[in-house]
C-alpha positions as a printed Julia matrix, in Angstrom:
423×3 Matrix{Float64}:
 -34.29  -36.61   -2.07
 -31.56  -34.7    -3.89
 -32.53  -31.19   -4.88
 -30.25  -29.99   -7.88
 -29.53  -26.01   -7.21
 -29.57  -23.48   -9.97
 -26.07  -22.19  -11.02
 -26.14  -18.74  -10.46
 -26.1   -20.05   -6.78
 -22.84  -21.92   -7.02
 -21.47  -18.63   -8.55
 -21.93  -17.17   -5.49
 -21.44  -20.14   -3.19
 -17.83  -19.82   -5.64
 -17.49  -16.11   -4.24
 -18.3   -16.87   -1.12
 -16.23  -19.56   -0.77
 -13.03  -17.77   -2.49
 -13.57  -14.89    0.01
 -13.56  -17.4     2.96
 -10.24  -18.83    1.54
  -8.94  -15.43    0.46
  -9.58  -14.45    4.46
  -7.77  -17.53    6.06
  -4.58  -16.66    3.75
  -4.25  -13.27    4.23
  -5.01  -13.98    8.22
  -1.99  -16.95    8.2
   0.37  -14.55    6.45
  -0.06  -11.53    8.48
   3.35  -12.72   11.38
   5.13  -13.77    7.72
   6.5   -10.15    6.57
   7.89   -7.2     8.77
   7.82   -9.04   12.18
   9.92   -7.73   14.69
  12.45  -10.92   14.4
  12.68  -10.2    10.69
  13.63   -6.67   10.84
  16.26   -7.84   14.03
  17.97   -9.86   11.72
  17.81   -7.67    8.87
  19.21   -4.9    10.53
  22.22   -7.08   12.0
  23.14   -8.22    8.31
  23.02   -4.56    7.17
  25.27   -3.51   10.24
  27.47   -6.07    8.94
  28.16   -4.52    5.78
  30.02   -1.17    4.6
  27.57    1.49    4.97
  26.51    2.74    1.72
  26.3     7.19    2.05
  22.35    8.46    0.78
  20.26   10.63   -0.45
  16.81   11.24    1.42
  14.59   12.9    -0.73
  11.14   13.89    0.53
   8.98   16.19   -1.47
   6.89   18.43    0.99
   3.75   20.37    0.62
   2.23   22.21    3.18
   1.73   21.23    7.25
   0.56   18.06    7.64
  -0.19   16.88   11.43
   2.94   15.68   12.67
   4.5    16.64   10.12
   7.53   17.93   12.46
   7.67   14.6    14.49
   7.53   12.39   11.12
  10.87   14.24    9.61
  12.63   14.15   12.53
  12.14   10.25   13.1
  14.69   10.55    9.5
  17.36   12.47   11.54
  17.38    9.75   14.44
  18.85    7.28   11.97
  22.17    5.26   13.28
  23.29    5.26    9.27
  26.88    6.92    9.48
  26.39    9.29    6.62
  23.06   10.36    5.01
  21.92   13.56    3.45
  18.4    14.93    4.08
  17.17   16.65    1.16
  13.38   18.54    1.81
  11.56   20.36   -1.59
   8.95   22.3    -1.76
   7.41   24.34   -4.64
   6.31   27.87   -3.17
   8.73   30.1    -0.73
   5.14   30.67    1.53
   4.86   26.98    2.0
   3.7    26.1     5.98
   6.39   23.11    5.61
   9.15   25.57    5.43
   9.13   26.13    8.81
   8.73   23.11   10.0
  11.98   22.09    7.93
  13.78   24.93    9.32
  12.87   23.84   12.82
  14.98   20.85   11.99
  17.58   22.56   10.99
  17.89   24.21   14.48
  17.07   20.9    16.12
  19.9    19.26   14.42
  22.93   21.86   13.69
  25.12   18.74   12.79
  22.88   16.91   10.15
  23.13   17.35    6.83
  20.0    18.91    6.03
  18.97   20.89    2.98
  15.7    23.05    1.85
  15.13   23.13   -1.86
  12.61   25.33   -3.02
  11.85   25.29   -6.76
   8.35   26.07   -8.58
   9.71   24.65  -12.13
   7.06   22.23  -12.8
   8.05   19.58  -15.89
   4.74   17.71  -15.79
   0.55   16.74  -14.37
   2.31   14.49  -11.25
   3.7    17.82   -9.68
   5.1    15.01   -6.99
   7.85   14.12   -9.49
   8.19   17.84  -10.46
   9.17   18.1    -7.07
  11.74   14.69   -6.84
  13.2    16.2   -10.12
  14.06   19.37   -8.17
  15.17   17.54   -5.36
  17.28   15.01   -7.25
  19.79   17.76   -8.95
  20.69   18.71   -4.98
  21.49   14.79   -4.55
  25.26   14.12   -3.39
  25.65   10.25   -3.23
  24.99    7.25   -5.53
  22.31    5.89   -3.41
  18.67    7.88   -3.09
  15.9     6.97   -1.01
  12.33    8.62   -2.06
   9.89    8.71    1.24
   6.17   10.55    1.66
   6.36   13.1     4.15
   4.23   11.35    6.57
   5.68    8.14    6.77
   7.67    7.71   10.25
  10.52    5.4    11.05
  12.72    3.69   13.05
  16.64    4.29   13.69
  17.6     1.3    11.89
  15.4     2.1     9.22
  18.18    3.76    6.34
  20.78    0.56    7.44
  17.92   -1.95    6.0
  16.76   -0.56    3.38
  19.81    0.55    1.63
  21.84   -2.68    2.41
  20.34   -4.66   -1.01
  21.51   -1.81   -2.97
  24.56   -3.57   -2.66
  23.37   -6.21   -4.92
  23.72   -5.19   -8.21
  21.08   -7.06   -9.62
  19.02   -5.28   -7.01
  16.59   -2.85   -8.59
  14.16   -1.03   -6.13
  13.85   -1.62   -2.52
  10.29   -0.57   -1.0
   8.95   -1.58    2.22
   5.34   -1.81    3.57
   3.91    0.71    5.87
   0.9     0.45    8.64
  -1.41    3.39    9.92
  -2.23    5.73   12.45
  -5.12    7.16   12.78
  -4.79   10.85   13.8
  -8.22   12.54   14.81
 -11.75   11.23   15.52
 -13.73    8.71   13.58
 -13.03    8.63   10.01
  -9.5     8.27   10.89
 -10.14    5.07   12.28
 -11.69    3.82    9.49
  -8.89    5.08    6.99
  -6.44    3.42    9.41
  -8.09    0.12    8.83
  -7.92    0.26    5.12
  -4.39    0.12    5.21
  -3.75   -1.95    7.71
  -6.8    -4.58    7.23
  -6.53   -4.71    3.5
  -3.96   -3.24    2.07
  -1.23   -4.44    3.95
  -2.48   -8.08    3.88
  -3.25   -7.63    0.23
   0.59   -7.46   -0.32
   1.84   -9.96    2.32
  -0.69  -12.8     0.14
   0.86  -11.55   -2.89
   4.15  -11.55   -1.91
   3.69  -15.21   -0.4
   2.92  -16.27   -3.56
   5.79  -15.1    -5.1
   5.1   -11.76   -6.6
   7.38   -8.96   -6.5
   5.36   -6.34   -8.58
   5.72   -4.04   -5.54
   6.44    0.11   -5.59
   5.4     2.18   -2.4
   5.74    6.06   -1.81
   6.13    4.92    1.82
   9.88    3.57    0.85
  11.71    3.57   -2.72
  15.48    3.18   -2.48
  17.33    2.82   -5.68
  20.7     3.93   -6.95
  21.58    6.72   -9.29
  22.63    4.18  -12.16
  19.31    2.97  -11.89
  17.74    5.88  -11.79
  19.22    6.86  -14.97
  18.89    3.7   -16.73
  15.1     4.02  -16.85
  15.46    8.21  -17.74
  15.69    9.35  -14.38
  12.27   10.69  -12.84
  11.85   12.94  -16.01
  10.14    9.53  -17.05
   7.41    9.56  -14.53
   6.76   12.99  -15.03
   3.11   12.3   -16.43
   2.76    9.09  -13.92
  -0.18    8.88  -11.67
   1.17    5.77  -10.24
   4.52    7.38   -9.77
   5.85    4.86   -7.34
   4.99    1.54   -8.44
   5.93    2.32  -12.08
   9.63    3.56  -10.93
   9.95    0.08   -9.63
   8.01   -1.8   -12.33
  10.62    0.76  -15.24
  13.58   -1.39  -13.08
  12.33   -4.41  -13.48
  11.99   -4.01  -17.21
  15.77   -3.33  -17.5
  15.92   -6.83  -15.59
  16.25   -5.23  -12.09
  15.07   -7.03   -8.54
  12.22   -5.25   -6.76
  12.79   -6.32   -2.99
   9.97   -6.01   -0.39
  12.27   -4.94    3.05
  10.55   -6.82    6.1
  11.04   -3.09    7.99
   7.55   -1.71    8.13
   6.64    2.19    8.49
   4.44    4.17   10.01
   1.79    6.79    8.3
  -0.95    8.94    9.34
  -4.65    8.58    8.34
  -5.83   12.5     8.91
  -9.3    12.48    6.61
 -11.59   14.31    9.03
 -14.57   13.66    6.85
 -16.21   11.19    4.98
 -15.73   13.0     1.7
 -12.21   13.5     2.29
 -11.3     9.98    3.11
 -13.78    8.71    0.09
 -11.92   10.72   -2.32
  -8.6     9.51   -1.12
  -9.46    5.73   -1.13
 -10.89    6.34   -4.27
  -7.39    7.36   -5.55
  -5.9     4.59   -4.42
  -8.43    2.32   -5.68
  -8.25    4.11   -9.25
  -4.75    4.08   -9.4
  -4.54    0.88   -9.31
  -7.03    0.45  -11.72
  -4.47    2.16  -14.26
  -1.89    0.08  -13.38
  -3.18   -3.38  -13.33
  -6.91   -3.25  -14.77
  -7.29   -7.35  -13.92
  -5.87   -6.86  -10.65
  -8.32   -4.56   -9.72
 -10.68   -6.61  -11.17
 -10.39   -8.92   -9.11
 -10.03   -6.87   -5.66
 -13.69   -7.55   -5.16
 -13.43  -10.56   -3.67
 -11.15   -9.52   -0.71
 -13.85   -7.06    0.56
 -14.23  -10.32    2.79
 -17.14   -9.4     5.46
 -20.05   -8.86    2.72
 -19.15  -11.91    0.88
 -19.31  -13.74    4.8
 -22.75  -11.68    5.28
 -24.11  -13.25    2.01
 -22.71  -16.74    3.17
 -24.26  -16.67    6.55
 -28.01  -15.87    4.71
 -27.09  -18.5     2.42
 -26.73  -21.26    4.61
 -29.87  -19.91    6.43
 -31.89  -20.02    3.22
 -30.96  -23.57    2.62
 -31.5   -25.15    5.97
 -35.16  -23.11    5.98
 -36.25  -24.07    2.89
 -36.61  -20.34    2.02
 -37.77  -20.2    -1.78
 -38.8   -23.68   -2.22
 -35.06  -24.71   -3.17
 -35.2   -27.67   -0.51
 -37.25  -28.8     2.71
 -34.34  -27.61    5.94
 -31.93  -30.71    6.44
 -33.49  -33.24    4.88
 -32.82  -33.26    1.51
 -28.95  -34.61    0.22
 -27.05  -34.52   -2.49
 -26.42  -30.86   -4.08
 -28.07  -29.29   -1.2
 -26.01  -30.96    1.18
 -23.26  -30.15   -0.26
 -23.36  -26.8    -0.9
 -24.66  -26.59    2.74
 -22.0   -28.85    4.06
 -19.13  -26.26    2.1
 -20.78  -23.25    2.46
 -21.38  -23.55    6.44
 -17.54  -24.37    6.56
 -16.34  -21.7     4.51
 -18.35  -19.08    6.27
 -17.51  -19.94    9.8
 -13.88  -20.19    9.04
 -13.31  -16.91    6.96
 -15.66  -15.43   10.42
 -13.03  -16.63   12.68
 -10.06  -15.68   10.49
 -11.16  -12.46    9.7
 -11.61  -11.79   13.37
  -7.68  -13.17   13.59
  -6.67  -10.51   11.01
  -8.16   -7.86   12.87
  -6.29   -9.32   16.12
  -3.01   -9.54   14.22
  -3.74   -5.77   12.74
  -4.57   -3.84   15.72
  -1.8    -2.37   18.21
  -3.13   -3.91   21.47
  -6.87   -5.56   22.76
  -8.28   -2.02   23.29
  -7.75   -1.17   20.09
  -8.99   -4.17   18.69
 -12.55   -4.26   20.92
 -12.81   -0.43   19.9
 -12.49   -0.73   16.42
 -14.07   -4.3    16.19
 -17.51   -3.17   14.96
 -16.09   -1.16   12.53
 -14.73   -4.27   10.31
 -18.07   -4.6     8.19
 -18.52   -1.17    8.2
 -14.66   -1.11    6.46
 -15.25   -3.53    3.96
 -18.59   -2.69    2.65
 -17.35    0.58    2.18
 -14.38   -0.9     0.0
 -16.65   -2.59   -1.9
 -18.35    0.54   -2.36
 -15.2     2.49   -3.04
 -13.95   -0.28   -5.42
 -17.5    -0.06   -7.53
 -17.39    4.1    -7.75
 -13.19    3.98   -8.65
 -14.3     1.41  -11.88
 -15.58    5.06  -13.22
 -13.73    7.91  -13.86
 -10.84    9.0   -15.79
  -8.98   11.79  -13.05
  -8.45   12.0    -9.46
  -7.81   14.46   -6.72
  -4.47   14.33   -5.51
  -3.43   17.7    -2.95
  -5.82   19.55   -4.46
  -5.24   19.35   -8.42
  -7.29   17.24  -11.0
  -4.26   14.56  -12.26
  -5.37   12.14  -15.2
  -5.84    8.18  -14.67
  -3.76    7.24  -17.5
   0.09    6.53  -17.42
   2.02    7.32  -20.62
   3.51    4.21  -22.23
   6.81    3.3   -20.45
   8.81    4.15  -23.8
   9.54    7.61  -22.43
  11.46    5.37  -19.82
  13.6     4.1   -22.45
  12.42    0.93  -22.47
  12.16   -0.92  -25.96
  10.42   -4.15  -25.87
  10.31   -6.2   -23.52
   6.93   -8.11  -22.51
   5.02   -6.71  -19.94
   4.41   -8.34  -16.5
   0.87   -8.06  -14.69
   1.49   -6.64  -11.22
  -0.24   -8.76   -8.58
  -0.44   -5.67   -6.13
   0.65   -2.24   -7.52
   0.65    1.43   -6.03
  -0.83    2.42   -3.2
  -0.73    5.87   -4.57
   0.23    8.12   -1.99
C-alpha cells in the first residue's frame, strides 16, 4: 500500500536532510583552507617577494591569560622590518606591564606603548585603532585581537597580497584553545566545529564576504579611501565592515590559508553565553538572512530528529504506516531519510576528527558535540532578540550606521555569506 505523508513532515525530512548535506560539506572542506602545505607554499611565494615594512596595531585592554605569550609570538616574526604598535585607554591598565615586559624582552624591536583615553565613538575598539593608527610609520597596517597567537611566517603571508593593488583586505581564519576547565572546552568547539567550517563552505563556494579581528591587513590608501577607522567608529561589526567598506570601493577581500590561534577563557556558563551571543547577534546586524539561515548548521539536533524519524516510520508510531511494509511515499522518505541521517552521523564525527588537535582530544571532547550544537541552536534562538550586547564590559548597540559615513555613494549592496565573528 502507499501511505501519502502529511507535508509538514517533508519540511522537516527537508531540514533534516539539508543538515545531513550541510554536515558532509563542511566535513569534505575542512583539509581545503589553512593546511599546513598551503601555508608552506604561501609563505615561499611571500619570501619571494620584496618585503613590504608594517604596522602592527593591537588595541589592548586589561590582562588576559597569556596575554604575555600571545604578543610575543608577534615579535618572533622573520618579516625584516615591522613596527609593533600596543594602545590602551587608561595609564592603570594590567596590559601595561605586560607590554613593557616586551619591551625588556626585546631591546631591538620596534615596539611602542600608546596610551590615549580620547574616545570618538560606542565601539571604544576603534577608539582605540584610531589612537593607535596616528603612531603608524609605514604604508602597510595589520589590525590583530590581543589574543590571537601566531607563527613566524605569519606577517610574510599576510602582507604579501598587499602587493596587489586590486587587493583590498587580507584576513585569515583562526582556531581555539581552550584555556581553563569545562566551559572552555565547549567555547573552543564553537569556533573550531562551526565557525571555522562555516567559512571554509562559504568560501568553497565562492564567497569572499570575509572580515576577522583575528587578522585585517590593509594599506593606508585603503584605509583612507573608505574614511579611515573614523568610519567604523559606531560599528559593532567593526571588522567585517572594514573589509566589506573595501570591497565597495571595488577592493579584493582575500582569505590567507595561514590560520591563528586564540584563547577560549569563559569560566562560566554565563560568561561564554553572553559572548556567543555577541557573535551570534553581530552577525545578525550584518547579514539578517545569513543568520537566518544559520539554523540549519546546528547539525546534531537536526540528526537527533532524523534518527526518531526514521524510527517513527519503520514502527508505525502514529498510525502514519504499518513498519516496512508499506511503499511509495513512506518508502521514500524512509529510504532518504535513513541515508541522510547516517551519513551527516558519520561526517559529523569526521569534522570533529579533522577539528581536534590529536585522538585524546577528540575521545575527550567527543560527547560534548551534541551538547555544542544544541546549545548553538539555543544561542542562535536567544541572539534573534535584542538590540545591544556586552562587549568588555560596556552595553554597545546592534545596529551599524549606514556605510555613507565611509564615503561610499551608491553602489549596490552585497549579502555576506559569512560575516564577523565579532571579537
Amino acid at each position: 500500500m502507499t501511505v501519502q505523508l502529511p507535508s509538514a513532515w517533508w519540511l522537516v525530512i527537508a531540514g533534516c536532510c539539508v543538515a545531513a548535506f550541510y554536515a558532509i560539506f563542511a566535513a569534505l572542506t575542512m583539509p581545503r583552507l589553512g593546511s599546513a602545505a598551503q601555508v608552506r607554499e604561501a609563505a615561499r611565494r611571500a619570501r619571494a617577494r620584496r618585503a613590504i615594512p608594517v604596522s602592527v596595531l593591537k588595541p589592548l585592554c586589561g590582562a588576559e591569560p597569556r596575554l604575555y605569550e600571545n604578543l610575543a609570538t608577534f615579535c618572533e616574526q622573520l618579516h625584516p622590518r615591522f613596527q609593533l604598535l600596543f594602545g590602551v585607554s587608561s595609564p592603570s591598565d594590567p596590559a601595561i606591564a605586560v607590554v613593557r615586559q616586551l619591551q625588556a624582552a626585546y631591546p631591538d624591536h620596534d615596539i611602542e606603548l600608546v596610551i590615549d583615553k580620547r574616545v570618538y565613538g560606542s565601539n571604544l575598539k576603534v577608539s582605540n585603532l584610531i589612537n593607535l593608527a596616528a603612531h603608524a610609520r609605514y604604508d602597510a597596517l595589520v589590525v590583530a585581537d590581543s589574543d590571537i597567537a601566531v607563527e613566524p611566517d605569519y606577517l610574510d603571508i599576510v602582507t604579501a597580497p598587499l602587493a596587489d593593488s586590486s587587493v583590498g583586505v587580507v584576513t585569515c581564519l583562526y582556531y581555539a584553545r581552550s584555556v581553563g576547565g569545562f566551559w572552555p572546552r565547549v567555547g573552543a568547539l564553537f569556533i573550531n566545529e562551526w565557525f571555522a567550517p562555516s567559512v571554509r563552505v562559504a568560501h568553497s563556494t565562492g564567497s569572499r564576504a570575509f572580515g576577522f579581528g583575528a587578522t585585517l591587513a590593509l594599506s593606508r590608501t585603503t584605509l583612507e579611501r573608505i574614511g579611515g577607522f573614523t568610519s567604523l567608529k559606531d560599528c559593532l561589526a567593526d571588522d567585517y565592515l572594514l573589509a566589506r567598506f573595501a570591497r565597495d570601493h571595488g577592493l579584493a577581500t582575500v582569505l590567507a590559508p595561514v590560520v591563528v590561534a586564540t584563547d577560549v577563557i569563559e569560566p562560566t556558563f554565563r560568561s561564554l553565553w553572553l559572548r556567543e551571543t555577541r557573535w551570534l547577534r553581530t552577525i545578525r546586524s550584518v547579514n539578517p538572512g545569513g543568520f537566518a539561515s544559520l539554523f540549519i548548521t546546528f547539525t546534531s539536533p537536526w540528526l537527533v530528529l532524523g534518527a526518531l524519524l526514521s524510527l517513527l516510520l519503520i514502527a508505525g508510531n502514529q498510525g502514519i504506516t504499518t513498519a516496512l511494509a508499506g511503499s511509495g511515499t513512506t518508502s521514500a522518505a524512509l529510504f532518504v531519510l535513513g541515508a541522510s541521517t547516517a551519513g551527516g552521523i558519520i561526517a559529523r564525527v569526521v569534522l570533529h576528527a579533522r577539528s581536534s588537535a590529536n585522538w585524546r582530544t577528540f575521545w575527550h571532547d567527543l560527547p560534548l558535540v551534541p551538547l555544542r550544537d544544541t546549545l548553538l541552536a539555543l544561542q542562535w534562538l536567544s541572539a534573534a532578540f535584542g538590540s545591544h550586547v556586552v562587549w568588555r564590559g560596556v552595553r554597545v548597540p546592534v545596529a551599524n550606521p549606514e556605510t555613507a559615513d565611509a564615503g561610499v555613494t551608491a553602489p549596490a549592496r552585497r549579502a555576506a555569506v559569512e560575516v564577523s565573528d565579532g571579537r
